[in-house]
KOLVOVO-607878 format. One record per residue (C-alpha): residue in one letter; z, x, y. Coordinates in steps of 0.5 Angstrom, whole numbers, padded with zeros to 4 digits, always signed. Example, Ala and Ser with C-alpha at 12.3 -4.5 7.8 and 13.67 -1.06 7.14 Angstrom:
<atoms>
a+0016+0025-0009/s+0014+0027-0002/
</atoms>
This chain:
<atoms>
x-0007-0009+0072/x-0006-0002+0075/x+0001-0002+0072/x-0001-0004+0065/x-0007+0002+0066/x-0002+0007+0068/x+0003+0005+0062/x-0002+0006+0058/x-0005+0013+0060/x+0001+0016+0061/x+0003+0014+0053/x-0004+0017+0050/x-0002+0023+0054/x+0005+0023+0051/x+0003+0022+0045/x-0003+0027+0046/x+0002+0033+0047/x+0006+0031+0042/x-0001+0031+0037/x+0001+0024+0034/x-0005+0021+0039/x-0008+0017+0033/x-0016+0016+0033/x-0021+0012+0028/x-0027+0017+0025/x-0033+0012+0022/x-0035+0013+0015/x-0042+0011+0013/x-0042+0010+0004/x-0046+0014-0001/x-0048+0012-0007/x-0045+0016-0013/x-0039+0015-0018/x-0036+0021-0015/x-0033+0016-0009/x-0037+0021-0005/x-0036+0019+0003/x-0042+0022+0009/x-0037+0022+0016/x-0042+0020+0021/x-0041+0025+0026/x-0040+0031+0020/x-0046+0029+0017/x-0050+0029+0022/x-0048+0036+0024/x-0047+0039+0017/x-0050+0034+0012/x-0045+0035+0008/x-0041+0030+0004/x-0034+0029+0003/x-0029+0028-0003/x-0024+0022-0002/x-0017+0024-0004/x-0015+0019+0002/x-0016+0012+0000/x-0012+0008-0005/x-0018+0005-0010/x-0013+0008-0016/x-0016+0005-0021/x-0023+0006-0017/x-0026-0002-0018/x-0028-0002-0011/x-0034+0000-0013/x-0034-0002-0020/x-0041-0007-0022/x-0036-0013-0025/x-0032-0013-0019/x-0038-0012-0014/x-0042-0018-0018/x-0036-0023-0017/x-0035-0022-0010/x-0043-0023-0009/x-0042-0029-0013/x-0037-0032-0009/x-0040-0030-0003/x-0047-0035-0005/x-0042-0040-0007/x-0038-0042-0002/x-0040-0037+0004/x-0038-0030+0007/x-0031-0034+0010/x-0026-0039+0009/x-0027-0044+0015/x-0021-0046+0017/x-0013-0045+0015/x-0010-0045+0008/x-0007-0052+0011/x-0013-0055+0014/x-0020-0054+0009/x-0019-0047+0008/x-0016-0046+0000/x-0020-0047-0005/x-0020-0047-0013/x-0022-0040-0012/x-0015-0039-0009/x-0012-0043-0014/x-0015-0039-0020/x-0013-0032-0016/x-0006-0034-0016/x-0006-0037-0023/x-0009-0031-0025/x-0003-0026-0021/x+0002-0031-0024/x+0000-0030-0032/x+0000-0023-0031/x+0007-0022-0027/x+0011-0029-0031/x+0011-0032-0024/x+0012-0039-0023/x+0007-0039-0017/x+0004-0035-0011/x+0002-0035-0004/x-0005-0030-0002/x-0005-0027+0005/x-0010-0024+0009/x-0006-0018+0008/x+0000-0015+0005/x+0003-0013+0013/x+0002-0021+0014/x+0005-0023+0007/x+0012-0018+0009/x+0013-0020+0016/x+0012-0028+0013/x+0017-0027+0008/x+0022-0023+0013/x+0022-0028+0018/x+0021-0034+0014/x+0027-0033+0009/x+0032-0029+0015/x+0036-0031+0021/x+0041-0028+0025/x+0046-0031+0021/x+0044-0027+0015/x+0045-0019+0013/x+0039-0015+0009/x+0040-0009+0006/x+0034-0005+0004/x+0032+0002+0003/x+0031+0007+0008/x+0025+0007+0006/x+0022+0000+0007/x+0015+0000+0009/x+0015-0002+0017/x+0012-0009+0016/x+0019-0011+0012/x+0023-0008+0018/x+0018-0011+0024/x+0019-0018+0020/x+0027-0017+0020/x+0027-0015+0027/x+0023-0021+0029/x+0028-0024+0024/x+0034-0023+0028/x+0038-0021+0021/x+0042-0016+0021/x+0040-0010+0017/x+0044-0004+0013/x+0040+0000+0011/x+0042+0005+0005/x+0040+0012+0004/x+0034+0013+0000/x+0034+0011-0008/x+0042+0013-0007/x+0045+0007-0012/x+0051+0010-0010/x+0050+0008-0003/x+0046+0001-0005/x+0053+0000-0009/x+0057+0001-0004/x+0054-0003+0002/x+0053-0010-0003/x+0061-0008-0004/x+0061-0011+0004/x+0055-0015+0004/x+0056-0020-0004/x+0050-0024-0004/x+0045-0021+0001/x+0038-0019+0000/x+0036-0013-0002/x+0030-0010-0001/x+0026-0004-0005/x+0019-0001-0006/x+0016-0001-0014/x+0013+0007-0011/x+0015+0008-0004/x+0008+0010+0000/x+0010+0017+0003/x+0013+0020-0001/x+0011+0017-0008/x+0017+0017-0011/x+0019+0010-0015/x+0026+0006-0014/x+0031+0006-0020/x+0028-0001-0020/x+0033-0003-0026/x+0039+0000-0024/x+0038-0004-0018/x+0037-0011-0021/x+0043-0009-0026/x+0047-0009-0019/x+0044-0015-0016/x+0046-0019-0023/x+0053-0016-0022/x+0054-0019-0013/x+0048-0025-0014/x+0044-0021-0010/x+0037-0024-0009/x+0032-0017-0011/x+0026-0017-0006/x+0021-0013-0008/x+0015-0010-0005/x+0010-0007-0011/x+0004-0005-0007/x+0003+0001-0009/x+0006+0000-0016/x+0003-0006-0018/x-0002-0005-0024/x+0000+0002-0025/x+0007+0001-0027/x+0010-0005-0031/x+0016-0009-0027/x+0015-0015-0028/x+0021-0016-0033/x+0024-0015-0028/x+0028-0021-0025/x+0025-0022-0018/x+0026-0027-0013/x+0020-0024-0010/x+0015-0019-0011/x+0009-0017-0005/x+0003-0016-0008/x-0003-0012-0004/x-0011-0013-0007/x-0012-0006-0003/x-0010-0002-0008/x-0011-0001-0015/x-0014-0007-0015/x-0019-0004-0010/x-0020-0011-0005/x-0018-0015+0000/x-0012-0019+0002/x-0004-0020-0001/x+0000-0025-0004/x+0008-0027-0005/x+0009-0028-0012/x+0016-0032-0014/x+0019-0038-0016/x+0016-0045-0015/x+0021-0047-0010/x+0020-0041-0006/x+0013-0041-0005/x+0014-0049-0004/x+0018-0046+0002/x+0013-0041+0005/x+0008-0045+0005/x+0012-0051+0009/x+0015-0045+0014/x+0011-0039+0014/x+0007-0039+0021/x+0002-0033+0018/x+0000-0037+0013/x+0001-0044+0016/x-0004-0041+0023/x-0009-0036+0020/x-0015-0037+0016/x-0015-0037+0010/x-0017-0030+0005/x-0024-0031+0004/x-0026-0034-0002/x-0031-0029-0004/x-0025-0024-0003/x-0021-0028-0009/x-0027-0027-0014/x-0027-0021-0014/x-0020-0020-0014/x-0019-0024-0020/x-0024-0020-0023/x-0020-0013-0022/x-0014-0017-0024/x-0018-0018-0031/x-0021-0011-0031/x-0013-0008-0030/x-0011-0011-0036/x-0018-0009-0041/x-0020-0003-0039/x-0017+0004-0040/x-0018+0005-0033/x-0010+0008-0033/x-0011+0014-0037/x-0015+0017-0033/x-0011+0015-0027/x-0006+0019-0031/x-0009+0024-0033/x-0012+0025-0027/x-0005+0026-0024/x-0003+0031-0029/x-0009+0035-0028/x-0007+0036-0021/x+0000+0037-0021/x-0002+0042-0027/x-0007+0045-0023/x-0002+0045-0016/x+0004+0049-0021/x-0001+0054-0023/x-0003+0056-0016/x+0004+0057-0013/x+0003+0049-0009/x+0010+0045-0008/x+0008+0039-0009/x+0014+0033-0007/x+0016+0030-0014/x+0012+0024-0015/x+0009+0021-0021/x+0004+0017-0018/x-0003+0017-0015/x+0001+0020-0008/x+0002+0026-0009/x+0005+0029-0002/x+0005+0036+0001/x+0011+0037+0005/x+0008+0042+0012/x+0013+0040+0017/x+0010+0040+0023/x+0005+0036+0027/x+0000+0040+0028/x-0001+0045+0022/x-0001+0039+0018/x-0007+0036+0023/x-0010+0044+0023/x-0010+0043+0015/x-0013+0037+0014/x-0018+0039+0019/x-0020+0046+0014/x-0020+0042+0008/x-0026+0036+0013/x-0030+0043+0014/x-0030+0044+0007/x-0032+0037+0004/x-0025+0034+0003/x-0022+0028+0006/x-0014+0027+0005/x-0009+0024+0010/x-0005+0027+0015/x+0001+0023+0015/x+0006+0025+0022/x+0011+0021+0025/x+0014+0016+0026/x+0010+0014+0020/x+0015+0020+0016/x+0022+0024+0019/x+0021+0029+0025/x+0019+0036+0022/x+0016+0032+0015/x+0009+0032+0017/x+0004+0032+0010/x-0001+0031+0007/x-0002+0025+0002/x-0007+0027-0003/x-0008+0019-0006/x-0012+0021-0014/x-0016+0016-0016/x-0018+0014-0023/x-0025+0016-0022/x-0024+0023-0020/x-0028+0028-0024/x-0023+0034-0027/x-0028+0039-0023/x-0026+0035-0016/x-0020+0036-0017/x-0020+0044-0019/x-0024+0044-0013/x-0019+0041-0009/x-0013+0045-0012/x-0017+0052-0011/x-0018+0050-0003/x-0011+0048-0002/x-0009+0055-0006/x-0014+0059-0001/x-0012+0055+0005/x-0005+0055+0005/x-0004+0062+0001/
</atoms>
């Protein structure tokens, strides 16, 4: 017991002198269509209330009223949980509809939800692969890829980030493997030449896996031909949970194979009706454009005040500041002054590549985001 305690203390101490100690701050709801959020202890002391350019509600349906009314009404009809295991008496028909709904959006034959888009990777990961497999995957891939093949066993060639030349070059080596990518990657909000890529899977019949967590609803792939494809509710759809989506066969196989999905309680039931309903709003509303031009407003805004901004065109929208600490002093300056944006240090990102994520939302007002170009200009001038 006191071994255990003093490995503990002496890791938070490391990473405290590294200022990579991380820590949870609570955030109590306002009301508003502005995504205002009161941190507990800021608002106690200042009252003040905070604009949130740190989540991933792109297209705002978090808090949109159809969304909120589907999930209260799966919640009277089948009750705040699941119950039990998807394999026990854990799935129901709303689950059933949510995976039919993503199929028809996406031109899949089936789907499999998760509690979470982590789960869904390390399931798929350690499900499909074993040590007698290579993967090939961006340098890029999100840690809950690379947590699933290491548990996997499979060898892993990772290529330089979204360079064809190098992905061409390891596939010369390793004909037939995997390959895996993100649609947007999620520090760096760049996409991946996504047809190229399944152009040079088609040439070396390579399965093409693809994590679409961050793309899916704000940009199209789903022409694409895709072994699988991660999607994640918590993004643009503004909910809980996760799916794989892929043909019959492989979905057949996941369900048979995947011990998160065959040990874990299913999703909530009331978490997959308001889904679905985000799923219908995505494809009805022009929740997009605003997105859209909400990106550009800020980029704009960014260009004029002399603000570098790392390439992206998606809602990520990165400020490279290197070090650790600066970039946590930043993030603080811009707390005092009502903005919350993440403070993204390693090794979630490279040494020397602290940032700060700026995340845009549908649902930000063009003088929110002045007011945050105007104080990132004041600050970093």
């Amino acid at each position: 017991m006191t071994s255990l305690l003093d490995k503990m203390a002496r890791r938070r101490e490391e990473l405290a002198r590294g200022g990579l100690l991380r820590q949870r701050c609570c955030f109590a709801a306002a009301p508003g269509r502005e995504r205002l959020l009161h941190p507990v202890a800021q608002a106690q002391a200042t009252g003040k209330p905070l604009l949130d350019f740190a989540a991933n509600d792109y297209l705002g349906l978090a808090r949109h009223p159809k969304v909120i009314s589907a999930l209260a009404k799966g919640a009277e009809i089948y009750g705040c949980g699941s119950g039990a295991s998807p394999l026990v008496s854990g799935y129901s028909e709303a689950h059933l509809k949510l995976e039919q709904g993503l199929c028809r959006a996406l031109g899949a034959e089936a789907a499999l939800l998760f509690s979470c888009g982590f789960a869904a990777n390390t399931a798929l990961m350690k499900t499909l692969f074993s040590a007698e497999d290579t993967v090939i995957a961006d340098k890029l891939v999100h840690a809950s890829m690379i947590d699933g093949l290491r548990d996997s066993k499979a060898k892993i060639r990772r290529f330089a980030h979204n360079d064809m030349a190098a992905a061409t070059a390891l596939l010369a080596r390793h004909p037939g493997s995997a390959v895996l990518t993100e649609t947007v990657f999620s520090m760096d909000g760049d996409r991946a030449p996504l047809g190229k890529l399944s152009h040079l899977c088609q040439e070396h019949g390579s399965p093409l896996i693809l994590d679409d967590a961050h793309g899916f609803g704000l940009f199209e792939s789903s022409s694409l031909p895709v072994f699988a494809r991660l999607v994640t509710f918590g993004k643009a759809l503004g909910g809980q949970g996760a799916a794989i989506v892929g043909s019959q066969e492989l979905i057949d196989y996941l369900v048979a194979n995947a011990r998160e999905y065959i040990y874990s309680t299913a999703l909530s039931p009331a978490c997959c009706m308001g889904v679905l309903e985000a799923l219908e709003l995505i494809q009805q509303e022009r929740l997009l454009e605003r997105l859209n031009a909400n990106i550009a407003l800020f980029r704009r805004s960014c260009q004029v005040a002399g603000i570098s901004l790392m390439p992206s065109e998606s809602p990520i929208q990165p400020l490279l500041v290197g070090e650790s600490g600066k970039c946590m002093a930043l993030a603080a300056r811009l707390l005092e002054r009502g903005f919350l944006v993440g403070a993204i240090r390693p090794p979630t990102v490279p040494q020397g590549s602290a940032r700060l994520r700026i995340t845009l939302s549908a649902e930000h007002r063009e003088q929110d985001i002045l007011a945050l170009a105007f104080a990132l200009t004041e600050l970093i001038a």
